[in-house]
Each structure stands twice: as structure tokens, then as C-alpha cells.
C-alpha positions in Angstrom: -8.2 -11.1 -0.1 -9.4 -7.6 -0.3 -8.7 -5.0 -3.1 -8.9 -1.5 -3.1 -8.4 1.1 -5.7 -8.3 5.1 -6.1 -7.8 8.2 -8.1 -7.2 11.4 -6.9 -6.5 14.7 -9.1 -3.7 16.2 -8.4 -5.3 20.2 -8.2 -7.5 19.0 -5.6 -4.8 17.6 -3.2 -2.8 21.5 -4.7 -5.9 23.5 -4.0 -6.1 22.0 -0.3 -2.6 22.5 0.3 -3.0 26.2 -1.1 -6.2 26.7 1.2 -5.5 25.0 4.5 -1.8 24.8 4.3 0.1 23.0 7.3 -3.0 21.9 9.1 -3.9 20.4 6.1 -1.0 18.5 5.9 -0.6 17.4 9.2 -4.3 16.3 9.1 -3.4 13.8 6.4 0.5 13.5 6.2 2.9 12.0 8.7 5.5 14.2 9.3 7.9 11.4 7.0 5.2 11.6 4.1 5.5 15.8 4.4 9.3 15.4 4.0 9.3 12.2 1.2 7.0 14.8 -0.6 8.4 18.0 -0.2 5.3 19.7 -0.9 4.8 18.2 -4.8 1.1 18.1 -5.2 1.6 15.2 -7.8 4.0 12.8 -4.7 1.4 14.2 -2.2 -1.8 13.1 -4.5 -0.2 9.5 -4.9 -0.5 8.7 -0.9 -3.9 10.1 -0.6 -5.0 7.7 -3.2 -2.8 5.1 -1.2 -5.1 6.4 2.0 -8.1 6.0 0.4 -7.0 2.6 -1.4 -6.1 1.2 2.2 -9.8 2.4 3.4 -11.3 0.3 1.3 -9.6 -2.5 2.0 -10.1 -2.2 5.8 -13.7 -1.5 4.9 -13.9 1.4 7.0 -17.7 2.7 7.5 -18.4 6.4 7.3 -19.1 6.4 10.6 -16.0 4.7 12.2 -13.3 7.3 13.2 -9.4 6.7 11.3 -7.3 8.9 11.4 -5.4 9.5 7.6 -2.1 9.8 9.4 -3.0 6.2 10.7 -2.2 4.7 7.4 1.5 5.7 6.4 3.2 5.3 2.9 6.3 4.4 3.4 9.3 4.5 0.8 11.5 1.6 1.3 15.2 2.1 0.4 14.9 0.1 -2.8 12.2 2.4 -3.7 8.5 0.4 -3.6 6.1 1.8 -1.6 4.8 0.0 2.0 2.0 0.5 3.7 2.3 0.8 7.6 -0.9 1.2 9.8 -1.0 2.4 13.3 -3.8 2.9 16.0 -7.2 2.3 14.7 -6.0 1.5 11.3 -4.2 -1.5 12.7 -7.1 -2.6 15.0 -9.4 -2.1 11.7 -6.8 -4.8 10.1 -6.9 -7.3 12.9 -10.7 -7.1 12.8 -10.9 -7.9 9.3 -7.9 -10.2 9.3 -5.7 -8.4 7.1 -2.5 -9.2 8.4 -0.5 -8.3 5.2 -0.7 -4.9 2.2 0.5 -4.9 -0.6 0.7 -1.4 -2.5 1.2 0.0 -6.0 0.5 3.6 -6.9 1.5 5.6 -9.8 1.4 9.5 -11.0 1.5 11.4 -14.2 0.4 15.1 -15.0 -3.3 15.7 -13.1 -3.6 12.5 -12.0 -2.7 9.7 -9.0 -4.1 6.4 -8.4 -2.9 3.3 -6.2 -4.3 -0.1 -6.2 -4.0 -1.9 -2.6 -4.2 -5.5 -2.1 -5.1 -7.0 1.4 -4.7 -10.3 2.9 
């Protein structure tokens, strides 16, 4: 089992937006993220933390190449978040032999954080 945690403030993920607009967030986003989010900094913050969560757990290195649109937050129709990994997020999963994310994230004025559980 394999944890990972993170916090992102929300002006960061707003400033970037503002700065690099739509090459920004087609850099990080899948195109279902950019529409779940419609462009709220605070919905937007909450899956970067889910990103970066989802690194941790993989155990990326600095030096190994994914790609953030690679690891997908998906909103299921009851509401709880998934995770879904393609490409060399989901070889970085069989490596490790995490066959299985779990995902919890949660936002609230300046702030976003997600906890991600691996197995």
C-alpha cells in the first residue's frame, strides 16, 4: 500500500490559468477535467492536488517523463472522484504494482488537497 497526499493553493492554479491560459490547461487538464471544471480555480486546484497525490504514489522520479493529463480525475455519476491512468502513468502503476486508487480530495476558500491511496 502506498499513500500520497497534497495541497495546492488555489491563486497559484488562478495565476497560471490567468498567465498561460489554454496551453496551460491543456498541459495539465484532459479535455473532461476542463469541462467538469469549467474554469473554477478552486475545482481546478482540487485535481492538481489529485495529480500530484497520484505521483507520489507511483513514485515517479524527477527525471522520469508523465504526462499530467496521464492521470485523469474522473467524476463518477454518484459523485466520488476516480482516478484513471493512461500511457506512462499506467506502465508507472504496473511497475510498482498498483493495480487499484483510491481518491479523496476536498476544497474550501484558498485551498485544495487530496489524499490518494494505492494498492
Amino acid at each position: 500500500m502506498r499513500v500520497g497526499i497534497d495541497l495546492v493553493k488555489v491563486a497559484s492554479v488562478a495565476e497560471a490559468v490567468e498567465e498561460h491560459g489554454q496551453r496551460y490547461l491543456d498541459r495539465v487538464y484532459t479535455a473532461q477535467e476542463q469541462a467538469d471544471c469549467r474554469g473554477e480555480a478552486l475545482k481546478l486546484a482540487a485535481r492538481f492536488a489529485a495529480k500530484e497525490a497520484v505521483m507520489k504514489v507511483l513514485e515517479v522520479k524527477r527525471d522520469e517523463a508523465v504526462a499530467w493529463t496521464d492521470i485523469e480525475v474522473i467524476r463518477q455519476t454518484e459523485g466520488a472522484p476516480r482516478v484513471a491512468l493512461h500511457g506512462t502513468a499506467a506502465e508507472a502503476a504496473r511497475s510498482g504494482g498498483i493495480s487499484d486508487l483510491a481518491l479523496s480530495f476536498t476544497h474550501e476558500d484558498e485551498y485544495a488537497a487530496a489524499v490518494v491511496v494505492g494498492t
